[in-house]
Structures are given as structure tokens and as C-alpha cells.
C-alpha positions in Angstrom: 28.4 23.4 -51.6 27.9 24.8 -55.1 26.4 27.7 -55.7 25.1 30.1 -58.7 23.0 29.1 -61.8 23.9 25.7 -61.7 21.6 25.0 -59.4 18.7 25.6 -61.6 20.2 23.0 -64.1 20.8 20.3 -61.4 16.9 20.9 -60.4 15.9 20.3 -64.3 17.9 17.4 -64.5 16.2 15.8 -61.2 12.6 17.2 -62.5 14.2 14.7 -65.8 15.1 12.2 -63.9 11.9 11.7 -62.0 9.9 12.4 -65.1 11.8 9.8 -67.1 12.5 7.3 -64.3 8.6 7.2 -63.4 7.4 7.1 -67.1 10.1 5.3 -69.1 11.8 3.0 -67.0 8.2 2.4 -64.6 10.8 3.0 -61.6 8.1 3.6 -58.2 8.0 7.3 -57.8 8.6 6.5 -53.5 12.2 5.1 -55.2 12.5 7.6 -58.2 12.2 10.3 -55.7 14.7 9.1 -53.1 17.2 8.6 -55.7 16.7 11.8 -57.1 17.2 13.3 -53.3 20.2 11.7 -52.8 21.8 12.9 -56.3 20.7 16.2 -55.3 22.6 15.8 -52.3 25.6 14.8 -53.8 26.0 16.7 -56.8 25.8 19.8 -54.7 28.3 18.8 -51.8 26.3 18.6 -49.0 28.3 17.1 -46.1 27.6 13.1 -46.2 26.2 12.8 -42.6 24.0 16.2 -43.3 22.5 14.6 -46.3 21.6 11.4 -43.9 20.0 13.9 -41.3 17.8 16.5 -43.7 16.5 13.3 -45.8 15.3 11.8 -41.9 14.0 15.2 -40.8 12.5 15.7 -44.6 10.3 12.7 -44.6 9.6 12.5 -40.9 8.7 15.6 -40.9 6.3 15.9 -43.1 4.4 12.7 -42.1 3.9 14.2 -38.7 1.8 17.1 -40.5 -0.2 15.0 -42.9 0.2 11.2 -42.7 -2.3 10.2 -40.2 -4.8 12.8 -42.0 -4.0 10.9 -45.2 -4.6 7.5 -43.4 -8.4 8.9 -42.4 -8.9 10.1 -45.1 -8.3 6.5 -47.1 -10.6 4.6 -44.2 -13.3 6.8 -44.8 -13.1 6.3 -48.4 -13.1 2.2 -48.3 -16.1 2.6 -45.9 -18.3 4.2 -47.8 -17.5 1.9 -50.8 -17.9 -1.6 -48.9 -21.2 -0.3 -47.2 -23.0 1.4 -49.5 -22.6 4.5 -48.6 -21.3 5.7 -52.2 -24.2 4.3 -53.9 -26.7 5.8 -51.3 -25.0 9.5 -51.5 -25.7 8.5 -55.1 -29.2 7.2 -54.7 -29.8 11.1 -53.4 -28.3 13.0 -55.9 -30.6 11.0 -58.8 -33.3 11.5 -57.0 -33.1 15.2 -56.3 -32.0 16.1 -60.1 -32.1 12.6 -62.1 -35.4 13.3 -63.9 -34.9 15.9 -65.7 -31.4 16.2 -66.0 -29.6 12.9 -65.3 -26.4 13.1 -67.2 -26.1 16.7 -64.7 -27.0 14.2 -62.0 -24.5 11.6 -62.9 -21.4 15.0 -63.0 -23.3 15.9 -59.2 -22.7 12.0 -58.0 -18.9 11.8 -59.4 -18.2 14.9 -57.6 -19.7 13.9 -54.5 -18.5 10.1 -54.5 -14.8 11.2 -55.3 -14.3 13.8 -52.0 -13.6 10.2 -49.7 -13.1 7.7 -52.1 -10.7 7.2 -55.0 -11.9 8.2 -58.9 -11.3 4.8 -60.0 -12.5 2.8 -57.6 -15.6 5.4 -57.5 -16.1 4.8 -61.0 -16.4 1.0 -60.1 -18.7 1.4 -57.4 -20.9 3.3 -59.7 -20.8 1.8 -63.3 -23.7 -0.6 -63.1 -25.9 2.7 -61.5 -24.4 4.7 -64.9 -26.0 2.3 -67.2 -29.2 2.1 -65.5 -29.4 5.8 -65.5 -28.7 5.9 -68.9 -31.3 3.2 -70.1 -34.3 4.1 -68.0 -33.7 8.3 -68.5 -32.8 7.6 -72.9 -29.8 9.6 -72.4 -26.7 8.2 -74.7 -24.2 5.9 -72.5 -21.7 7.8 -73.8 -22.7 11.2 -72.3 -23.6 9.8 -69.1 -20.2 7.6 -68.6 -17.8 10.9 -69.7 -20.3 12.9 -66.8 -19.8 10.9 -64.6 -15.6 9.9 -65.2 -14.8 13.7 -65.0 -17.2 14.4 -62.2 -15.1 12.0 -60.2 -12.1 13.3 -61.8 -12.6 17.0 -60.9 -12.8 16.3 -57.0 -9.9 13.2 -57.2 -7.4 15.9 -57.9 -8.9 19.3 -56.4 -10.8 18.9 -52.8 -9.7 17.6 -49.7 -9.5 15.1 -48.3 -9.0 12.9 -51.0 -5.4 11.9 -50.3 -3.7 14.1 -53.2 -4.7 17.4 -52.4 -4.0 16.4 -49.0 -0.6 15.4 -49.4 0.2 18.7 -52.0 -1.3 20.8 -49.2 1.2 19.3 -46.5 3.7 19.3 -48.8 3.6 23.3 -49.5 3.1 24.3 -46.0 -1.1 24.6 -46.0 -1.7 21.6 -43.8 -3.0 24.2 -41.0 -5.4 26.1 -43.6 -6.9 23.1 -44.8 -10.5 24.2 -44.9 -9.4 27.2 -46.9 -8.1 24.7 -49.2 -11.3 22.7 -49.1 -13.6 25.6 -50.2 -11.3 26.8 -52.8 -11.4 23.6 -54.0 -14.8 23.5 -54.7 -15.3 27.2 -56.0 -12.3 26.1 -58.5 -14.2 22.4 -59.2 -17.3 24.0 -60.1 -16.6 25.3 -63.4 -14.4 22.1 -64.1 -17.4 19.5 -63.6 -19.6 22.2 -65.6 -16.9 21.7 -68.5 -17.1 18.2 -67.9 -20.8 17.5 -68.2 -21.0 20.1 -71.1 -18.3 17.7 -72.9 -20.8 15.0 -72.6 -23.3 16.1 -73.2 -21.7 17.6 -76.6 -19.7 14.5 -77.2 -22.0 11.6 -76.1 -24.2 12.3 -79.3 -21.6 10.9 -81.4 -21.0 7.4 -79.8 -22.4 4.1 -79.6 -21.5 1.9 -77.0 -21.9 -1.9 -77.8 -24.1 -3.0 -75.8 -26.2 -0.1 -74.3 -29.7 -1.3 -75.6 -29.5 -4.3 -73.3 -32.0 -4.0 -70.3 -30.8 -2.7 -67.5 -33.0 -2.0 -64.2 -32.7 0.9 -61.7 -34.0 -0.7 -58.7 -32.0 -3.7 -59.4 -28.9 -2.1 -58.8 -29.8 -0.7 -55.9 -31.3 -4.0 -55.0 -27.4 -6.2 -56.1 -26.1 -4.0 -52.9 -28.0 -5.1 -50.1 -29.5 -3.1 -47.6 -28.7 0.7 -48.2 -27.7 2.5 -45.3 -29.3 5.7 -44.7 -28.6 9.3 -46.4 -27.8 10.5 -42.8 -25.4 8.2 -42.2 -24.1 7.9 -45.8 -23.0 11.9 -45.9 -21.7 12.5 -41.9 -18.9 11.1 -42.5 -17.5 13.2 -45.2 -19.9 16.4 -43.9 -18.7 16.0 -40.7 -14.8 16.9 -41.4 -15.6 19.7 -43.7 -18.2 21.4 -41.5 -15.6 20.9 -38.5 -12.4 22.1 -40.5 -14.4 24.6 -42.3 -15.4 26.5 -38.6 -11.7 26.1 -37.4 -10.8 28.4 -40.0 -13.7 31.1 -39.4 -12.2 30.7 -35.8 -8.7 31.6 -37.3 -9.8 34.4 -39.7 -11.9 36.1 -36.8 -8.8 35.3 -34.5 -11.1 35.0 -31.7 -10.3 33.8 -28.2 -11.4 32.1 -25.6 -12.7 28.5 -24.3 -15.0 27.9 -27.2 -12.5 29.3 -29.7 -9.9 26.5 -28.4 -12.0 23.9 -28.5 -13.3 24.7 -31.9 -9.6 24.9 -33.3 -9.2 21.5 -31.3 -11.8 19.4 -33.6 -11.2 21.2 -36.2 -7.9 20.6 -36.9 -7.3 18.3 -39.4 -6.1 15.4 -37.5 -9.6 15.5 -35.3 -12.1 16.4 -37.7 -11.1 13.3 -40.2 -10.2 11.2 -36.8 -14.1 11.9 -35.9 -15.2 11.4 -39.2 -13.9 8.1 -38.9 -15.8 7.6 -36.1 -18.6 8.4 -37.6 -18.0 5.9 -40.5 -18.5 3.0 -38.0 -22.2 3.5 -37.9 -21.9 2.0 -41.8 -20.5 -0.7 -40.4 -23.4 -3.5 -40.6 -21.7 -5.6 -37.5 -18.9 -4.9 -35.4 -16.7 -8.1 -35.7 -13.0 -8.8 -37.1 -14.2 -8.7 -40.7 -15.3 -4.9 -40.7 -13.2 -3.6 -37.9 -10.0 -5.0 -39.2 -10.4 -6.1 -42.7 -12.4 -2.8 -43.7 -10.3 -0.3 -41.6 -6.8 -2.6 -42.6 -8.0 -2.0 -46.4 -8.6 1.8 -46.2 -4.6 1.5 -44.1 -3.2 -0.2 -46.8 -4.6 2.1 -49.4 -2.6 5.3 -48.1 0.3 3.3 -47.5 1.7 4.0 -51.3 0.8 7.7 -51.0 2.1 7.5 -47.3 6.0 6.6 -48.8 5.8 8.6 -52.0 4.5 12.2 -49.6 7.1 11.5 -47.5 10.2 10.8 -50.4 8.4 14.2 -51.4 9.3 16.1 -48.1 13.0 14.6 -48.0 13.1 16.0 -51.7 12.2 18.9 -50.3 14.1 19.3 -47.2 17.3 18.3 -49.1 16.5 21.2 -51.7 16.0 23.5 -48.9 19.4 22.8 -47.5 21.2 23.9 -50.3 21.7 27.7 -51.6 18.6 26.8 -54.3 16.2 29.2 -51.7 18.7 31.9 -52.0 19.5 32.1 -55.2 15.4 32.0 -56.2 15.0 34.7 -53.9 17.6 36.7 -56.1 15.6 35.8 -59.3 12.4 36.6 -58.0 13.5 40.3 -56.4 15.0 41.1 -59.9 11.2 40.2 -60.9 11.8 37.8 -63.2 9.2 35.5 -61.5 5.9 36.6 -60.8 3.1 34.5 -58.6 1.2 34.2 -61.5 3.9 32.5 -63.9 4.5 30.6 -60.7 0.8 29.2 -61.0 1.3 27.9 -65.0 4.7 26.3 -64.1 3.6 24.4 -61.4 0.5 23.4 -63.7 3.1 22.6 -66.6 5.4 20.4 -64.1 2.2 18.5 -62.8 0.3 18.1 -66.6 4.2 17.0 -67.6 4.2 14.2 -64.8 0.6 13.3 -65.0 1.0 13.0 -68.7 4.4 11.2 -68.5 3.7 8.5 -65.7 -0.2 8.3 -65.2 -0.9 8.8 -62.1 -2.7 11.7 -61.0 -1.6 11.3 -57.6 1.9 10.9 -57.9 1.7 14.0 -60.1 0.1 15.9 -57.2 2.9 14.9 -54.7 6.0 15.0 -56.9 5.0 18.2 -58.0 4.2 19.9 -54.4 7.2 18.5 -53.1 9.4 20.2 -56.5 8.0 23.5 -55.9 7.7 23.3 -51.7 11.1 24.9 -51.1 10.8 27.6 -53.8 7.3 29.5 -52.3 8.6 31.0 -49.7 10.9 32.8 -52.2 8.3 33.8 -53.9 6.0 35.5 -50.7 3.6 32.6 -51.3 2.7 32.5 -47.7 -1.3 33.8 -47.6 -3.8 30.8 -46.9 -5.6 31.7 -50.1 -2.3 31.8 -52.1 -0.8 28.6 -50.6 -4.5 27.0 -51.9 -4.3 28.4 -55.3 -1.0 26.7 -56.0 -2.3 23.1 -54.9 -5.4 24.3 -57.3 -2.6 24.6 -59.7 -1.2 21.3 -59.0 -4.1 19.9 -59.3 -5.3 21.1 -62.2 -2.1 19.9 -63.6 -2.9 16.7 -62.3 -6.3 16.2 -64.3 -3.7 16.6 -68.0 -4.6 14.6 -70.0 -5.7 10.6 -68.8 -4.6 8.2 -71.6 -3.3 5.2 -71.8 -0.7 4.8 -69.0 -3.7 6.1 -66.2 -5.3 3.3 -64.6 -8.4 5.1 -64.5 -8.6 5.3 -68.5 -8.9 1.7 -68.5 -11.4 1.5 -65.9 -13.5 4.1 -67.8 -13.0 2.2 -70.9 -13.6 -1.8 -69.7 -16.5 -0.8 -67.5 -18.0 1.5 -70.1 -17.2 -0.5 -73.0 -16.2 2.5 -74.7 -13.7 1.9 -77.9 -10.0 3.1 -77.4 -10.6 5.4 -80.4 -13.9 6.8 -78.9 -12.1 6.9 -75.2 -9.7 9.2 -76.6 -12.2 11.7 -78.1 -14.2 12.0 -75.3 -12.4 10.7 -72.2 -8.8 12.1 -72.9 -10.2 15.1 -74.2 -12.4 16.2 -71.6 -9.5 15.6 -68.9 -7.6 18.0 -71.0 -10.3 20.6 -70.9 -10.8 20.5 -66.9 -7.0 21.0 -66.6 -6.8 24.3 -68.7 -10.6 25.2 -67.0 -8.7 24.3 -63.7 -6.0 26.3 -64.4 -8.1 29.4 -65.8 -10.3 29.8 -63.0 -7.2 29.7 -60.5 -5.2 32.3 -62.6 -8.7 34.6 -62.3 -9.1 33.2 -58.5 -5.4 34.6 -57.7 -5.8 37.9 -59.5 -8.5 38.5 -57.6 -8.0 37.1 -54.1 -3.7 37.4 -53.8 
């Protein structure tokens, strides 16, 4: 196989391939990665049969770590949008801080909403509440619809278990530390949705929305979805996981033993704790027939089945980059100290803004840019809980830079806003580009301090 400084370039010019291919040419990234893996393979003479095998092992692999946690996580996610649940969890929030700061409120609700369920279909779920908010509380539609896009945003890329910090997670090696990912998560996504609201509230001065002085009635909205379930059940589903996951890892810190110890690491693993939070989920189900336990559960399935295929080209990437001398000669590099853990935090931001930028999604960014950097950490002495966290902060900070024009969820900001291109830019864009760098500062400080 070839060896030496080569290497590196054959890595830029997959990174270029996938970047390109993804953006340019609107190749899949499941088949923009593949191909890359198998040019890897080639280019660097790995034995034809041994290419075969590690590209099996790579994806397989890594989809016994993470793919059923993904799969939860999705079902969880659909759940709470087709019941209610979202707009209850919502209901709360405006309740416990909507009078006298509702466009704070609306950041709270995003943040909240976005943990289970995707930012763009969260945005949907909660567009006709955002205008209501707006009209009855006098606050600009403007501030309140940029609050409440970024407060969606921040969580979508940063806290498990939405599926892309999920799949970064098991992509680096941290599937087993999730809940230390979780709570760094949230330490990092609080200064984020902080930037976020103060955006709107700084920008949402300067825009009009057409349209915003129509009436629009709070109890309405609430009234268009039915029957609410309750907060109780609305919230156990995603607080059930995290509380579970969250004492697994005091279990591990503590290293304590014993019967109650084992079964704590039991339901708290991962796998369990979102199994049971599925579980719990079915108590939003209004009946128990073929619609909601097939057609809701088969939605939430068919959701992580994209993110299912492009994880696992991710951990073929991987495993085939692992295969070759790349490891070794990194290790070389980084003794000579040439690469330190915190450059290794900006240029996995850089590779994740430069595919989220490039391509759109802020998904694909997360995954692709995991699986880039997965074979290169343990070079590096990146093997700390804490540290394996701050680099999927990293990630997904990346992740959040910038939304424009090729992002889905800029267009599902702007049509169900009715904000102007021009004016989406300004404050949407913009405001996605401040979370990232915020994103990325707080984890720079995080790792100073904690690694």
C-alpha cells in the first residue's frame, strides 16, 4: 500500500470529492460516500478482497453501535409531532415565560421541540403557534420567527438524541458516553440559543413581514390540534432517556458495583433508555389500531432510514481509512506537535461549516464529517469522554454554518414565515452563522478547561 505524505493529499481529494459530489453534482451523500471509500481503497492498494471485507465490517459495524438508537430516536420524534405532544411541551413553555418575555419563550420551545423531533419539521409543527404569539404578545414576527428557527437549530445539531449528534457520537467512538454527550450538549447550546434570541430580538425590529397584522388567535391553535395530551405525558418520553442515560454515566464515573449498578448501566444504555422511551411514547397514542402502531411507528422508521445508510457509508469511510497507514503516519505528525487537540477542534468545525455550507444539510454535515475525522482521534489521544464530546460539539457547531439557500430548512423558515429572501438572509443566515462561531467558542473554552 502507499505510504508517506501522499496520504494526506488522497484524503483532501476524497474530502473534495464528497464536498463537490454532494453540492455540485446533488450526488446522495450514502453514494458520494461509498464511492469516495472505494477510491480510497484503491488509490492506496489495498488488497481487492480486503477492501470488500473492511467496507462490510465498516458499515456493519457501526450500525450495531448506533442504528437502532437512531431508529428510536426518529419514532419518538414523529410521535410527539402527530399527537401533540410538541405543541403541548410548547403550550408549557409559553405559559411558564410567554408573558413577559415571549420571543425568550419562543428560543425555550425550539430548543425543547428540536431534542426528538427534526428542526424543520419542528418549525412546521410550530409556525401557526409563532404567529399567535407574536400577535397577541405585540412582539415583531420577525423577532419571534428568527427565536424560534435558531432555537430549533441549536438542539438539531448539538444534543442527543436527535439523530445527528447521535450518529457523530457513534461515529467517533462516544456511543458508550452518550449522556456525557447529552449534558455537554446543553452546557454548549446554552449560550448558542442565548445568541439566537439576542439576534432577534436585535434584528426583528427592522422587518416587516406581509401579513402579520392579520388576526390570529392563541386558543385557536391550540384548539386546530385536537385534544392536547397532557404535559406528563408530552415530556416522559424525551425525559425519560436522558434521566436514564444521564444516571448510567454517574454509575460509570463512580465505577460502582454491584446489582443495582448493573441494572442501572442496563437501562441506561443507550439502546434501552430510547427503547423505553419509546414505550413511553405509546401513551400519546389516542387508539391502539393499525393506523398509529404501524403508520406512526413506520413513519418515524422511514425517517432514520436516510441517516441509517449515510452513518453507515460513514463508518465503511472510516474503517477503510483505518486500514491504511493514514493512522500511522498522523501519529508521526501529531508527536512532532504539529497538531494540537485544540486546532483539531477548528478543523473539524471548518470541514463540517464547509459541507454544511456546500450541500445543505446539517445532518449529512454531522455524519460525513465524524466519519472524516473518526480514524484520525485516536492519533491524537482524543479518547476522554468529555474530549470525544467536545469534538461532536465541534461537528456540530460546524453543522449550524451558515443555512441559505440549498438548506431545506431555510425555505421552511422563509414560506411559513413569509419572510423575504433578502430579509431571510439578514436575519436567518446570519444568525446560523453566529451560533456556529458561538458553538465553536464555548467548546474551544469547554476543552481548555475540561481536557
Amino acid at each position: 500500500m502507499l505510504e508517506g505524505p501522499i496520504l494526506i493529499l488522497i484524503l483532501i481529494v476524497a474530502i473534495l470529492f464528497i464536498v463537490l459530489s454532494t453540492s455540485v453534482l446533488k450526488l446522495h451523500p450514502f453514494l458520494s460516500l461509498l464511492i469516495a471509500t472505494f477510491g480510497v481503497g484503491l488509490i492506496v492498494g489495498m488488497p481487492l478482497q480486503k477492501i470488500i471485507t473492511t467496507i462490510n465490517s465498516g458499515f456493519g459495524g457501526l450500525m450495531g453501535y448506533i442504528g437502532l438508537v437512531i431508529i428510536f430516536g426518529t419514532i419518538i420524534g414523529t410521535i410527539l409531532e402527530k399527537s401533540g405532544g410538541a405543541i403541548k411541551m410548547a403550550d408549557v413553555v409559553l405559559r411558564a415565560f410567554g408573558k413577559k418575555r415571549p420571543t425568550l419563550a419562543m428560543s425555550l420551545i425550539g430548543a425543547i421541540v428540536s431534542i426528538p423531533v427534526f428542526c424543520d419539521s419542528g418549525f412546521v409543527i410550530l409556525s401557526k403557534l409563532n404567529k399567535a404569539v407574536a400577535k397577541r404578545s405585540g412582539v415583531p414576527l420577525a423577532a419571534m420567527t428568527i427565536a424560534l428557527s435558531s432555537g430549533l437549530y441549536a438542539t438539531h445539531t448539538l444534543v442527543p438524541p436527535t439523530p445527528g449528534p447521535i450518529a457523530a457520537a457513534g461515529n467517533i467512538g462516544a456511543s458508550e458516553y452518550l449522556g456525557t454527550v447529552i449534558w455537554i450538549g446543553l452546557i454548549t447550546a446554552i449560550p448558542v440559543i442565548l445568541v439566537g434570541y439576542r439576534w432577534a430580538l436585535q434584528i426583528g425590529k427592522s422587518i416587516t413581514i406581509e401579513g402579520e397584522d392579520d388576526p390570529s388567535d392563541l386558543s385557536g391553535v391550540l384548539e386546530d390540534v385536537g385534544a392536547l395530551p397532557s404535559a406528563f405525558k408530552s415530556f416522559l418520553p424525551i425525559l425519560l432517556p436522558v434521566i436514564l442515560i444521564a444516571a448510567a454515566s454517574v454509575v460509570k464515573f463512580l465505577e460502582a458495583t454491584g446489582d443495582i449498578a448493573t441494572i442501572v448501566l442496563f437501562i441506561g444504555s443507550p439502546l434501552v433508555a430510547l427503547l423505553l422511551g419509546v414505550f413511553a411514547s405509546f401513551a400519546l397514542m389516542p387508539k391502539f389500531d393499525e393506523e398509529h402502531l404501524s403508520g406512526w411507528l413506520g413513519r418515524g422508521i422511514v425517517q432514520g432510514g436516510p441517516i441509517l445508510l449515510i452513518t453507515g457509508a460513514g463508518g465503511a469511510f472510516g474503517s477503510v481509512l483505518k486500514a491504511t497507514p493514514l493512522t500511522e503516519l498522523i501519529t508521526g505528525i501529531v508527536n512532532n506537535g504539529t497538531v494540537t487537540g485544540s486546532l483539531f477542534i477548528v478543523i473539524a468545525f471548518v470541514i463540517a461549516a464547509a459541507l454544511k455550507s456546500s450541500q445543505g444539510s446539517s445532518t449529512a454535515a454531522l455524519v460525513i464529517t465524524s466519519s472524516l475525522l473518526a480514524p484520525l482521534i485516536p492519533a491524537l489521544n482524543i479518547t476522554t469522554p468529555v474530549a470525544l464530546a467536545l469534538v461532536v460539539m465541534a461537528i456540530g457547531s460546524g453543522a449550524m454554518a451558515v443555512s441559505h439557500v440549498n438548506d431545506s430548512y431555510f425555505w421552511v423558515v422563509t414560506q411559513f414565515s413569509g419572510l423575504k429572501l433578502n430579509d431571510a438572509y439578514r436575519s436567518f443566515t446570519m444568525v446560523t452563522l453566529l451560533q456556529g462561531f458561538t458553538g465553536l467558542i464555548v467548546t474551544l473554552v469547554l476543552y481548555q478547561i475540561m481536557v
